[in-house]
C-alpha positions in Angstrom: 0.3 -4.8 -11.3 1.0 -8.2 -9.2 3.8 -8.9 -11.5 5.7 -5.9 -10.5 6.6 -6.3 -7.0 7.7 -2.6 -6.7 4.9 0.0 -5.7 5.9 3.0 -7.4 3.7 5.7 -5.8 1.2 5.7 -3.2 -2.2 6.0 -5.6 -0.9 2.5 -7.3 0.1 0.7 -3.9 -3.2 2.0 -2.7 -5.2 0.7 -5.6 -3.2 -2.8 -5.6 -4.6 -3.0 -1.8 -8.6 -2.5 -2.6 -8.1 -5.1 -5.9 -6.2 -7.3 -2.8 -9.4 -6.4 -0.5 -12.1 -6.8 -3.4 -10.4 -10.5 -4.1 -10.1 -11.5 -0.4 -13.6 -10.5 -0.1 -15.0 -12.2 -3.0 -13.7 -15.7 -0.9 -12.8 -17.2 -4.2 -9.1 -17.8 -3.1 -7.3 -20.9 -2.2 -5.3 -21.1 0.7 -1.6 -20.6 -0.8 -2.9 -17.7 -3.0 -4.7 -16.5 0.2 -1.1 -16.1 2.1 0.3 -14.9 -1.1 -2.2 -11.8 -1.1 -2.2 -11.3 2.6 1.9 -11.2 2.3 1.4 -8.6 -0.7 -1.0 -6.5 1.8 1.0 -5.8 4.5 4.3 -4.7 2.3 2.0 -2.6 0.6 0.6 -1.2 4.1 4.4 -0.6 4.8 5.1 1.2 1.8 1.5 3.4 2.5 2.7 4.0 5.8 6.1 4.7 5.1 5.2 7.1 2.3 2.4 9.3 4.4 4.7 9.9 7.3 7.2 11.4 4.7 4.8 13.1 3.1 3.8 14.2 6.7 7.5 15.1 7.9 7.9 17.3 4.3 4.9 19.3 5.1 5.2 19.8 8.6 8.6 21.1 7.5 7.4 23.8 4.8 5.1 24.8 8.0 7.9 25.5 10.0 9.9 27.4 7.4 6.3 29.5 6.6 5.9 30.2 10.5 
């Protein structure tokens, strides 16, 4: 998945984040790939974050419209 830049859904960019995690963890990483991953991590948080308060905004709206 590092090759394509473009998280498509939540469950991949979410999964892309713990193999980023399990790899930062593991301390086998140089420096440049270090920034590299840390870089990739927080436009994935983005993305996350971006996508749950969509998701959050959509439901809240079917809420409304049940209420």
């Amino acid at each position: 998945m590092g090759t394509d830049k473009a998280a498509k859904t939540y469950t991949q960019a979410k999964k892309e984040l713990e193999e980023i995690v399990t790899s930062i963890e593991s301390g086998e990483l140089d420096v440049d790939a270090l920034t590299d991953k840390v870089k990739r991590a927080s436009e994935l948080i983005t993305f996350c974050k971006n996508k749950l308060t969509v998701t959050d905004k959509e439901l809240q709206k079917i809420l409304d419209e049940i209420e």
